[in-house]
C-alpha positions, 0 to 999 in steps of 0.5 A, a space after each residue: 776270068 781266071 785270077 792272072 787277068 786280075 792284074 790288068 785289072 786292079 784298081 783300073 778305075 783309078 789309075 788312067 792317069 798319073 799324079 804327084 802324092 798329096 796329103 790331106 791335112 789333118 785340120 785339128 792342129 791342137 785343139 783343146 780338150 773339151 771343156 766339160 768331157 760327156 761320159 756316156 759314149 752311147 749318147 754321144 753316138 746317138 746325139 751325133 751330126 746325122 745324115 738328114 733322110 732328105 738328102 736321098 741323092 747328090 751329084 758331086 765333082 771331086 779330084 781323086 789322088 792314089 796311090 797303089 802298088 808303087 803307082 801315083 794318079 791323079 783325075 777328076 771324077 763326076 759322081 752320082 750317089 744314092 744312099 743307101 748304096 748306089 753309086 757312080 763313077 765317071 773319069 774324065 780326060 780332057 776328052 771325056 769320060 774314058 771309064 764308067 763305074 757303076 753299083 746299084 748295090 748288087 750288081 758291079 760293072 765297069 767300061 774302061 774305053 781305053 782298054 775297051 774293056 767291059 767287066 761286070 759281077 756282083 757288088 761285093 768288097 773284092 769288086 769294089 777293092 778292084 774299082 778303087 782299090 778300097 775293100 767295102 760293101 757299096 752302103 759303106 762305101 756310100 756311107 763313108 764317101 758322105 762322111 757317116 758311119 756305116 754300120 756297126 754291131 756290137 757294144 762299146 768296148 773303149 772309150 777315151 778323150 782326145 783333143 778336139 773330141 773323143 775316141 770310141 771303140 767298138 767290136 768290128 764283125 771279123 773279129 777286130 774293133 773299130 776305132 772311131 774319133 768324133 771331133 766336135 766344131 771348134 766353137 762348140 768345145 766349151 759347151 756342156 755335154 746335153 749340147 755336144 754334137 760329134 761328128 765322124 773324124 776319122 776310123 781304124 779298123 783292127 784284125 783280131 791280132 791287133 794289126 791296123 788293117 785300114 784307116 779313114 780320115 774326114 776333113 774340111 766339113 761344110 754345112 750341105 742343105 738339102 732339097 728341102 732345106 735341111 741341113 748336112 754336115 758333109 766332109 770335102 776331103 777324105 782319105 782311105 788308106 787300105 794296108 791289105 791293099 797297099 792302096 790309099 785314095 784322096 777324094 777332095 770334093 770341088 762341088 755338091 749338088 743335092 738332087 732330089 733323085 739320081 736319073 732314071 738307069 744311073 747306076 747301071 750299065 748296058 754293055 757296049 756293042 763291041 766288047 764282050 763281058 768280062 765276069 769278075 768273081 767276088 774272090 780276092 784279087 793276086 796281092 802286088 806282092 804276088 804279081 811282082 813274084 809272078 812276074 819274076 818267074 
């Protein structure tokens, strides 16, 4: 597929049918320092609200909003993940599912039945970023869709307290940092730092040159139990915004339900009958500033 087929296809996935803007509220306010501020960034980064090994799968219903390239939409969405990199998307119409996302981590497929279009490559950021509009590895996206840190390399290079919590910086791989805010439960700010659990609030991530690239927000966290009976911070409401992108995407989760293994093929797709295969190479996709010159030619 040669890269003027990109077009049609970014952020296909998301963007079946329209919406008007909605913002996720930051749900802080102005909450108070914490009274007794921990001085070790380390531990507070070890002594935060994990993710039980228990809670393998889930199964989740969210509304979706976005908006890219001047565009607004707005859906449902069913979604089946399975950590550390697996997952689903199902948009639904009042008809049914009219498009299907799949990743098992390696390999990309996506069936838009209105298009009646059938794409598939590997499981790369630039495949992803076309999905949804959002440039991840699928363990980041999974990571980040369950409100858990991804990943990260390197020591601590900042380090500050903020209201509700603290800031953390670290060394991100392409160059930049990382900026990570922890935000402790409302009632637990007045508890000495041996008792402090954090948990993720929200990230930036910075090019070398200092420019802020791409932020996440995580908001309305609510106590999820597993299958066997631990317990799961889990945020409701998430919000990527991706400035290389021009893309910001809202996921506002109505129902979760741990499963204690995703279905036998859920994260993989056959093609259908009648359409033929799309390949998508894990190149960058035409920006919409350069579709708008295109266009224009």
């Amino acid at each position: 597929m040669h890269a003027h087929h990109f077009k049609a296809f970014n952020h296909r996935f998301f963007s079946l049918v329209l919406f008007s803007a909605l913002v996720l509220s930051a749900g802080c306010g102005r909450l108070p320092y914490p009274e007794y501020p921990a001085q070790d960034p380390s531990a507070l980064l070890e002594a935060r609200h994990r993710l039980p090994d228990s809670l393998r799968a889930l199964r989740a219903e969210a509304r979706l909003e976005q908006r890219s390239g001047g565009k607004r939409i707005r859906g449902t969405i069913l979604m089946m993940i399975e950590r550390p990199k697996k997952v689903r998307f199902d948009a639904l119409t009042r008809l049914g599912a009219v498009a299907t996302l799949t990743s098992d981590g390696e390999a990309f497929a996506l069936v838009d039945l209105r298009e009646e279009r059938f794409f598939v490559g590997e499981a790369c950021p630039e495949n992803i970023a076309r999905g949804i509009g959002i440039r991840l590895e699928p363990s980041e996206l999974v990571a980040l869709l369950l409100g858990d840190l991804p990943e990260l390399d390197g020591a601590v290079i900042g380090f500050d307290v903020i209201r509700g919590g603290y800031r953390i910086a670290l060394p991100d791989r392409d160059g930049g940092r990382v900026e990570i805010d922890l935000a402790l439960l409302k009632d637990e700010l007045s508890l000495p730092p041996s008792a402090q659990r954090v948990h993720l609030k929200a990230m930036r991530f910075y090019s070398s040159e200092g420019v802020l690239k791409r932020s996440i927000r995580f908001g309305s966290h609510r106590t999820l139990r597993t299958i066997e009976g631990d317990e799961a911070l889990i945020p409701r409401e998430i919000e990527f915004v991706d400035r290389e992108e021009r893309s910001d995407l809202l996921f506002r989760y109505q129902s979760i339900e741990p499963l204690e293994a995703a279905p036998e093929g859920a994260f993989e797709q056959r093609r259908p009958s009648s359409l033929r295969p799309e390949i998508l190479p894990c190149e960058r996709p035409p920006s919409p500033a350069a579709d708008a010159e295109r266009d224009g030619e």
